[in-house]
Structure formats: structure tokens, C-alpha cells
mmCIF file of the N, C-alpha and C atoms, coordinates in Angstrom:
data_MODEL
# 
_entry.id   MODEL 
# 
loop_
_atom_site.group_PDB 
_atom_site.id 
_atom_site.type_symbol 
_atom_site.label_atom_id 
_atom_site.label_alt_id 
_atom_site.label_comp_id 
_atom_site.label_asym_id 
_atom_site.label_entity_id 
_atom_site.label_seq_id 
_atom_site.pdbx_PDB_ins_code 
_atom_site.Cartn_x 
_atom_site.Cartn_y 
_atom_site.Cartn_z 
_atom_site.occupancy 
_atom_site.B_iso_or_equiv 
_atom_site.pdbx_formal_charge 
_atom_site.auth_seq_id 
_atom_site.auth_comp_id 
_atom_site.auth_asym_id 
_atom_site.auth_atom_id 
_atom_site.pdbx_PDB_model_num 
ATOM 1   N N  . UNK A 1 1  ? 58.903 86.786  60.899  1.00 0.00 ? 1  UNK A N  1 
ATOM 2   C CA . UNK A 1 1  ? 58.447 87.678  61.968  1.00 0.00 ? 1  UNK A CA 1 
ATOM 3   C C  . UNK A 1 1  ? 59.179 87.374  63.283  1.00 0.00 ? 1  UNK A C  1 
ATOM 4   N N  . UNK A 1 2  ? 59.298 85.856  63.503  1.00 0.00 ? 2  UNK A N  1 
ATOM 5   C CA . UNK A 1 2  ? 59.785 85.293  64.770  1.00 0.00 ? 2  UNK A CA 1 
ATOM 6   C C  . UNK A 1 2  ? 61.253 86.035  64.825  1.00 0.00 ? 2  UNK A C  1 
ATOM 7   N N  . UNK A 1 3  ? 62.168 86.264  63.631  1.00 0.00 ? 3  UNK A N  1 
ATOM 8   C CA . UNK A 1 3  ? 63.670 86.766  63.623  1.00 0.00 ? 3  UNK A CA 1 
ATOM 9   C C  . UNK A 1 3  ? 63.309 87.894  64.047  1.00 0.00 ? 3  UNK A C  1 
ATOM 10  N N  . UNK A 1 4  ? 62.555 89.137  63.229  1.00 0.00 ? 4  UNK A N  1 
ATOM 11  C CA . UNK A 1 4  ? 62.243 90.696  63.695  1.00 0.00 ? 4  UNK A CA 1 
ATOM 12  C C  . UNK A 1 4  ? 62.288 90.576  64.985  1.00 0.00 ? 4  UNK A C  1 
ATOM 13  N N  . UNK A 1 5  ? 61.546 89.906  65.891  1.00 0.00 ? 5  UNK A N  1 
ATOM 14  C CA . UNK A 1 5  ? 61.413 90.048  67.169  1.00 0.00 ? 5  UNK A CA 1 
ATOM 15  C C  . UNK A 1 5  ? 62.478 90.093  67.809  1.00 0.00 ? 5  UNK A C  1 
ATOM 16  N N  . UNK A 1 6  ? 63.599 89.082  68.023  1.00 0.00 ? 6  UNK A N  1 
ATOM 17  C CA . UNK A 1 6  ? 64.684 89.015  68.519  1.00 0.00 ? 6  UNK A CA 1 
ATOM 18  C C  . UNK A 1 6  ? 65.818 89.405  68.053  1.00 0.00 ? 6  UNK A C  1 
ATOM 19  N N  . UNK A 1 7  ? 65.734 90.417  66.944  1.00 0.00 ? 7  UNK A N  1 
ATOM 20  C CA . UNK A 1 7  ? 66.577 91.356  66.740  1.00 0.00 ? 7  UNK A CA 1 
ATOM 21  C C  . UNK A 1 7  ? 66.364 92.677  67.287  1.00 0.00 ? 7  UNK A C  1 
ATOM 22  N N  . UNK A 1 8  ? 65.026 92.601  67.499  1.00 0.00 ? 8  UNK A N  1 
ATOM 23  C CA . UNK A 1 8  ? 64.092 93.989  68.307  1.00 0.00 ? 8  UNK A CA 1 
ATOM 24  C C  . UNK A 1 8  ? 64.764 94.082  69.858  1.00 0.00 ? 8  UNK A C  1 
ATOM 25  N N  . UNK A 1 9  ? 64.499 92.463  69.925  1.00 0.00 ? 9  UNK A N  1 
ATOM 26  C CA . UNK A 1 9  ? 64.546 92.200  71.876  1.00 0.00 ? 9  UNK A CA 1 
ATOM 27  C C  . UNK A 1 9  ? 66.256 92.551  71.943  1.00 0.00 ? 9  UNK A C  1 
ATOM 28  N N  . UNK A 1 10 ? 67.106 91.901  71.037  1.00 0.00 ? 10 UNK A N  1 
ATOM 29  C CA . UNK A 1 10 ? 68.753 91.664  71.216  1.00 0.00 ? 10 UNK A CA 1 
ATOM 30  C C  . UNK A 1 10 ? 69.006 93.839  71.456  1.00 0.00 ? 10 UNK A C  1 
ATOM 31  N N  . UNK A 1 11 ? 68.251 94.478  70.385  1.00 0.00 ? 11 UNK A N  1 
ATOM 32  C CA . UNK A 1 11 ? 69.232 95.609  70.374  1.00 0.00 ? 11 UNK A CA 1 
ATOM 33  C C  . UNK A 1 11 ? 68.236 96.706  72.019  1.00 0.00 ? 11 UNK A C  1 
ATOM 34  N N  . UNK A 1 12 ? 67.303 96.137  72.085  1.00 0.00 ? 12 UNK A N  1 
ATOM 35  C CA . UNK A 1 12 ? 66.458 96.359  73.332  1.00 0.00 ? 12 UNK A CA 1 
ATOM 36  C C  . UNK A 1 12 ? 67.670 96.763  74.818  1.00 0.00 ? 12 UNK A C  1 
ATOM 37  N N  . UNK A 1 13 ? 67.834 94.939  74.638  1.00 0.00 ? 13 UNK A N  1 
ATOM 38  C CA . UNK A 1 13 ? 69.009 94.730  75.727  1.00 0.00 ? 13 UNK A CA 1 
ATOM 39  C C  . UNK A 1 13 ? 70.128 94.852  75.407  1.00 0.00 ? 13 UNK A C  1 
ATOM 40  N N  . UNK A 1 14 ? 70.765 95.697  74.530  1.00 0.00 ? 14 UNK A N  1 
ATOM 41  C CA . UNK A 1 14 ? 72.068 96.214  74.102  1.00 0.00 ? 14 UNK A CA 1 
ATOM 42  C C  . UNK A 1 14 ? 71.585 97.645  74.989  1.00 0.00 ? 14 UNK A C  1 
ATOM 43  N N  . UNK A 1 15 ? 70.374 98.379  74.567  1.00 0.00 ? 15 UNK A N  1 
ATOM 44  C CA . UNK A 1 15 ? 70.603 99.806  75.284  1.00 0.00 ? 15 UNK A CA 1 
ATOM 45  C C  . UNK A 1 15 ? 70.124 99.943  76.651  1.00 0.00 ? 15 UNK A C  1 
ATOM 46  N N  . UNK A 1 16 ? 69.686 98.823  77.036  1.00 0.00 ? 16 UNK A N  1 
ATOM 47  C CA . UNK A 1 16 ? 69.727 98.800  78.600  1.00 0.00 ? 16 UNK A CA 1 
ATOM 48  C C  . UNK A 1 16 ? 71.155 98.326  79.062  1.00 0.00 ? 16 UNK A C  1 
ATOM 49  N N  . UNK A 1 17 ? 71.594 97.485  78.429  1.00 0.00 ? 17 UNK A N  1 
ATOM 50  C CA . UNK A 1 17 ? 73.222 97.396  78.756  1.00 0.00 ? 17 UNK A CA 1 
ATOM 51  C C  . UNK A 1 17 ? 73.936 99.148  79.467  1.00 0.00 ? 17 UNK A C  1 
ATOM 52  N N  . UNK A 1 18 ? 73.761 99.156  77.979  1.00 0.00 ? 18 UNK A N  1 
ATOM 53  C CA . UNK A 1 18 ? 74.346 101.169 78.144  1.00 0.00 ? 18 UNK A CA 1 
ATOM 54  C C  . UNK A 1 18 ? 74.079 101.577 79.043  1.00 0.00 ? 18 UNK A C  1 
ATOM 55  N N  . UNK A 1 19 ? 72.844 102.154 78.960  1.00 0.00 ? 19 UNK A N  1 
ATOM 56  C CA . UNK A 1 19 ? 71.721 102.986 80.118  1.00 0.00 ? 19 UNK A CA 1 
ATOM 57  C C  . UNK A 1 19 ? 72.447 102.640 81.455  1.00 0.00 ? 19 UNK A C  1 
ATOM 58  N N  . UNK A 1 20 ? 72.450 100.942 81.625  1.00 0.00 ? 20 UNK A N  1 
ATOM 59  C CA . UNK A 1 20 ? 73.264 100.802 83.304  1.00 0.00 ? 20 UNK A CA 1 
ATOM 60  C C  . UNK A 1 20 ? 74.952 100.941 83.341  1.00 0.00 ? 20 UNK A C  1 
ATOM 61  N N  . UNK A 1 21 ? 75.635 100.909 82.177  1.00 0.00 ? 21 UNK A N  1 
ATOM 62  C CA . UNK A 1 21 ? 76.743 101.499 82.370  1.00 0.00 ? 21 UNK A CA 1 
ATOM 63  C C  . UNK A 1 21 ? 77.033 102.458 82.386  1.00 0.00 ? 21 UNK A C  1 
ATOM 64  N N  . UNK A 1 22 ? 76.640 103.619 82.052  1.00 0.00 ? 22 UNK A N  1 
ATOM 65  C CA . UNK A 1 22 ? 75.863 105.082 82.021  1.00 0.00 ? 22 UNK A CA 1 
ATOM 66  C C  . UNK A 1 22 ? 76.086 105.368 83.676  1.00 0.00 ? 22 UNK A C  1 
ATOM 67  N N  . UNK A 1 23 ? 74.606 104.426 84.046  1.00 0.00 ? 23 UNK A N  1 
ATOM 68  C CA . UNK A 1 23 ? 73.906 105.122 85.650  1.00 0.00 ? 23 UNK A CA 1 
ATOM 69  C C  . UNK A 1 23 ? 75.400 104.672 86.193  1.00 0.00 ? 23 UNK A C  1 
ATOM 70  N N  . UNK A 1 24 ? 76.009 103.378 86.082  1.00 0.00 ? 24 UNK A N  1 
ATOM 71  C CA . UNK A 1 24 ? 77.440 103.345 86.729  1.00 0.00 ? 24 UNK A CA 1 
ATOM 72  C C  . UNK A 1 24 ? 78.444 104.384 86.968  1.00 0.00 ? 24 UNK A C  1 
ATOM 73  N N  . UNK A 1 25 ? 78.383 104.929 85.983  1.00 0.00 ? 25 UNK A N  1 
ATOM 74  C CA . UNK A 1 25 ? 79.407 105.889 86.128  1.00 0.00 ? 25 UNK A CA 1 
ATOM 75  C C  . UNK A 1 25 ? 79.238 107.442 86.320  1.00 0.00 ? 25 UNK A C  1 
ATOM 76  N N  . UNK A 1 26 ? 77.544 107.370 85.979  1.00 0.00 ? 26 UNK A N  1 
ATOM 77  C CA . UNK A 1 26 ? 77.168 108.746 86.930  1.00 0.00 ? 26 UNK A CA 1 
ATOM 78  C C  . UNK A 1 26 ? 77.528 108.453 88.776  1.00 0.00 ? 26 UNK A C  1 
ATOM 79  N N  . UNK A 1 27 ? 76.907 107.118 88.892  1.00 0.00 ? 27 UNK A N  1 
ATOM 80  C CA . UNK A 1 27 ? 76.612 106.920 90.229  1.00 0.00 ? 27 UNK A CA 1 
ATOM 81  C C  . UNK A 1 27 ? 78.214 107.051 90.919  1.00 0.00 ? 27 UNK A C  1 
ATOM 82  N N  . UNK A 1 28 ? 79.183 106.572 90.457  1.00 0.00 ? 28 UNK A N  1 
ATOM 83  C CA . UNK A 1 28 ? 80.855 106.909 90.772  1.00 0.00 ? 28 UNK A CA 1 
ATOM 84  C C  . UNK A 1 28 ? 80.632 107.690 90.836  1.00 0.00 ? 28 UNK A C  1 
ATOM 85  N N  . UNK A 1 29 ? 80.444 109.097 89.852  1.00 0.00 ? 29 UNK A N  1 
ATOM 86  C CA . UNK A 1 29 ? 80.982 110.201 90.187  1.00 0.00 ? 29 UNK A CA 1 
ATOM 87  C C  . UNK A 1 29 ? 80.084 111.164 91.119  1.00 0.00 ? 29 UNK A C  1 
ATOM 88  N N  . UNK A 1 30 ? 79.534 110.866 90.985  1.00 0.00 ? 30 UNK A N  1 
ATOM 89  C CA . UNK A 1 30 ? 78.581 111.745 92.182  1.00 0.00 ? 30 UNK A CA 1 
ATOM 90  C C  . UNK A 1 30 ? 78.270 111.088 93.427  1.00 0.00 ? 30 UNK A C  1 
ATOM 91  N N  . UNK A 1 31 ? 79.237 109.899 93.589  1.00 0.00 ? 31 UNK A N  1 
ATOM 92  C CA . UNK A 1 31 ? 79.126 109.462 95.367  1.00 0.00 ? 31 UNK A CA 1 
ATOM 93  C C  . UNK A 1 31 ? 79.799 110.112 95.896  1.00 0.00 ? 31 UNK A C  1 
ATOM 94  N N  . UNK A 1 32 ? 81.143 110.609 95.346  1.00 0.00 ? 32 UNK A N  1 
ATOM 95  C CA . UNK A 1 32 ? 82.017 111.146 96.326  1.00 0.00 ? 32 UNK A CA 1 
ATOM 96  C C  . UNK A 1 32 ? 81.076 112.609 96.495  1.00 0.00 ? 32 UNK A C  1 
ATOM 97  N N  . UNK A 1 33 ? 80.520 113.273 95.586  1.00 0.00 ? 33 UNK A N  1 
ATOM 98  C CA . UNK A 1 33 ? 79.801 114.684 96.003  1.00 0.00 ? 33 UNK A CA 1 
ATOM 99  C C  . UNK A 1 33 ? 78.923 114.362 97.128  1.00 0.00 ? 33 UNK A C  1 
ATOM 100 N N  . UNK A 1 34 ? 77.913 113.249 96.617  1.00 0.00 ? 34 UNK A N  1 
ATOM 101 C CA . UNK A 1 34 ? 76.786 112.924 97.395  1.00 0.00 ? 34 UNK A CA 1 
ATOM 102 C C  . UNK A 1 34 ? 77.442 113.085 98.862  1.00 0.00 ? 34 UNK A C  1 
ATOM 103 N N  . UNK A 1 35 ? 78.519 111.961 99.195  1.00 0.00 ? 35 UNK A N  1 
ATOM 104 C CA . UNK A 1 35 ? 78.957 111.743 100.865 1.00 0.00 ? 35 UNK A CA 1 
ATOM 105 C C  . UNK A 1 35 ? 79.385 113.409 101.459 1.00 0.00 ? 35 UNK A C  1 
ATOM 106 N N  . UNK A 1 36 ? 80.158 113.669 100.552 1.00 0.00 ? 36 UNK A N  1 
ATOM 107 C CA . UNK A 1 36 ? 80.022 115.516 100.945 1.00 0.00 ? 36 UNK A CA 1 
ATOM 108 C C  . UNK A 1 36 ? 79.468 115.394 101.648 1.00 0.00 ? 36 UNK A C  1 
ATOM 109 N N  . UNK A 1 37 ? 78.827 115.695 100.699 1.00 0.00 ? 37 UNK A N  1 
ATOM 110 C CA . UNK A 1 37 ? 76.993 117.153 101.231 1.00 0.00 ? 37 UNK A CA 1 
ATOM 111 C C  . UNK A 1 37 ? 76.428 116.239 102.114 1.00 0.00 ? 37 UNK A C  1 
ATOM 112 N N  . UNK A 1 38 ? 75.930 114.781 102.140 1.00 0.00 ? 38 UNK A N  1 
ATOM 113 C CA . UNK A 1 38 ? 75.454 114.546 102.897 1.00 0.00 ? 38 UNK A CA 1 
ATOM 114 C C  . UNK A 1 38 ? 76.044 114.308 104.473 1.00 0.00 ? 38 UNK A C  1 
ATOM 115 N N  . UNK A 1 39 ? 77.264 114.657 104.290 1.00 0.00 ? 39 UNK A N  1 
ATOM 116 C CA . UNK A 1 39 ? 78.242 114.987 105.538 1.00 0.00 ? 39 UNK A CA 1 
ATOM 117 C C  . UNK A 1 39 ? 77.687 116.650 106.317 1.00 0.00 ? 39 UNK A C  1 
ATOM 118 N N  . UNK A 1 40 ? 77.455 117.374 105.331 1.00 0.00 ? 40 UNK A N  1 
ATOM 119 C CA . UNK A 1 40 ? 77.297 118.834 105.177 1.00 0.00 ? 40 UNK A CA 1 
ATOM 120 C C  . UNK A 1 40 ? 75.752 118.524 106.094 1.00 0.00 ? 40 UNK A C  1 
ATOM 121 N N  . UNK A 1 41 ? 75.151 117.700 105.581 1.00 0.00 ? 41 UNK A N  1 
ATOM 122 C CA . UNK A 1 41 ? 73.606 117.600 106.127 1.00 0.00 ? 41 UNK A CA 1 
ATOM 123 C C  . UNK A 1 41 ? 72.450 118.213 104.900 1.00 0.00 ? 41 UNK A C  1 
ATOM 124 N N  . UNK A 1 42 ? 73.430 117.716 103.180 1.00 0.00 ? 42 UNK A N  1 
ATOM 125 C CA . UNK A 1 42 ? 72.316 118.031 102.377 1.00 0.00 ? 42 UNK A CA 1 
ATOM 126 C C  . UNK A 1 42 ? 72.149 116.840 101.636 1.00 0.00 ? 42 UNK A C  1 
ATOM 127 N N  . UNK A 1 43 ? 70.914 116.821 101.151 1.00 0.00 ? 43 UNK A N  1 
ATOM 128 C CA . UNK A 1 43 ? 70.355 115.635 100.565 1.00 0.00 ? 43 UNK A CA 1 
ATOM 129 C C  . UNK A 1 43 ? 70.927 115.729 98.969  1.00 0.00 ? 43 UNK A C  1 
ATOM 130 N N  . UNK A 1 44 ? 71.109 114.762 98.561  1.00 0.00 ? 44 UNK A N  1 
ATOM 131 C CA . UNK A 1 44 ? 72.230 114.413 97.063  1.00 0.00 ? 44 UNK A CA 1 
ATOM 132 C C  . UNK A 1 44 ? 70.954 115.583 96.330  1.00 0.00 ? 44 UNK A C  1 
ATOM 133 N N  . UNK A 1 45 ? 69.737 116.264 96.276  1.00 0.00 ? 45 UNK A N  1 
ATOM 134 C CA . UNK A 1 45 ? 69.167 116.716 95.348  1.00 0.00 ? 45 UNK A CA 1 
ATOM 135 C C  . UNK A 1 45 ? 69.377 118.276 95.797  1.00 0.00 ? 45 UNK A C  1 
ATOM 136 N N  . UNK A 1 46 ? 69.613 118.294 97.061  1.00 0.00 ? 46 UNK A N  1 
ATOM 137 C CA . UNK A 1 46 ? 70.712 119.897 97.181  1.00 0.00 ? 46 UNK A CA 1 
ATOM 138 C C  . UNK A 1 46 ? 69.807 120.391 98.467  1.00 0.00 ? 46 UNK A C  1 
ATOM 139 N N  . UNK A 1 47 ? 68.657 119.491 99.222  1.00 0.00 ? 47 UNK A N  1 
ATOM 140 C CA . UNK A 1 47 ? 67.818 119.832 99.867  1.00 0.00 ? 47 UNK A CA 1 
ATOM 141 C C  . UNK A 1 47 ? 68.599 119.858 101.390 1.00 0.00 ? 47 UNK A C  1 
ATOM 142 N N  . UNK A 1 48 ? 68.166 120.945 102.300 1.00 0.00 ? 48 UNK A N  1 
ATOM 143 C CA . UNK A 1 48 ? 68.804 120.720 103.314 1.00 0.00 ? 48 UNK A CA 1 
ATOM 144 C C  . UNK A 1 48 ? 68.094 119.424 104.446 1.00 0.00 ? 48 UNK A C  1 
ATOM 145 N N  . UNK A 1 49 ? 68.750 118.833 105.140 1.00 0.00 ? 49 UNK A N  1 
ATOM 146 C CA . UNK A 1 49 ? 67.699 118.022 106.343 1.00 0.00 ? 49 UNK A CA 1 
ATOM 147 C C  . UNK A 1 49 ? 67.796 118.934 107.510 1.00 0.00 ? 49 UNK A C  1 
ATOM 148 N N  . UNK A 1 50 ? 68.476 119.367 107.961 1.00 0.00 ? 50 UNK A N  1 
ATOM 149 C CA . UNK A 1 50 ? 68.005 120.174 108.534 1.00 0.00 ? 50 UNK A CA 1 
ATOM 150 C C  . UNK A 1 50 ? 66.980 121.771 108.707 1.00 0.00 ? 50 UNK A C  1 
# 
């Protein structure tokens, strides 16, 4: 049972691995949009602040 577990936990933290290399490379590509717009005066979700 003790092995199941930490083959459970190992592939656990294999897809959180992913998941944050993932958000990495969303987060690259949508900074340069984000600074845009938020140059523009819109919020990264398309909302205006003003």
C-alpha cells in the first residue's frame, strides 16, 4: 500500500510540474498583450479602468 501511495504522490507532482510549465508559457505570452492594454488603460481580462 505504502508503494501505491508514492507512485500516486510521484505522478501527482509530475502534473503539477506541467500545469506550472503550462501557466509559464501562457504567462510569456500574454505579458507582452497584457502591458499593451494595460498601457491602453485595460485590465488583462479586457475590462476598462477607466
Amino acid at each position: 500500500m505504502h508503494n501505491f501511495c508514492s507512485i500516486v504522490k510521484q505522478q501527482l507532482i509530475k502534473l503539477l510540474e506541467m500545469s506550472i510549465q503550462r501557466e509559464k508559457l501562457m504567462t510569456t505570452k500574454n505579458y507582452e498583450k497584457n502591458k499593451i492594454d494595460s498601457l491602453k488603460g485595460n485590465l488583462p481580462d479586457g475590462t476598462s479602468i477607466r
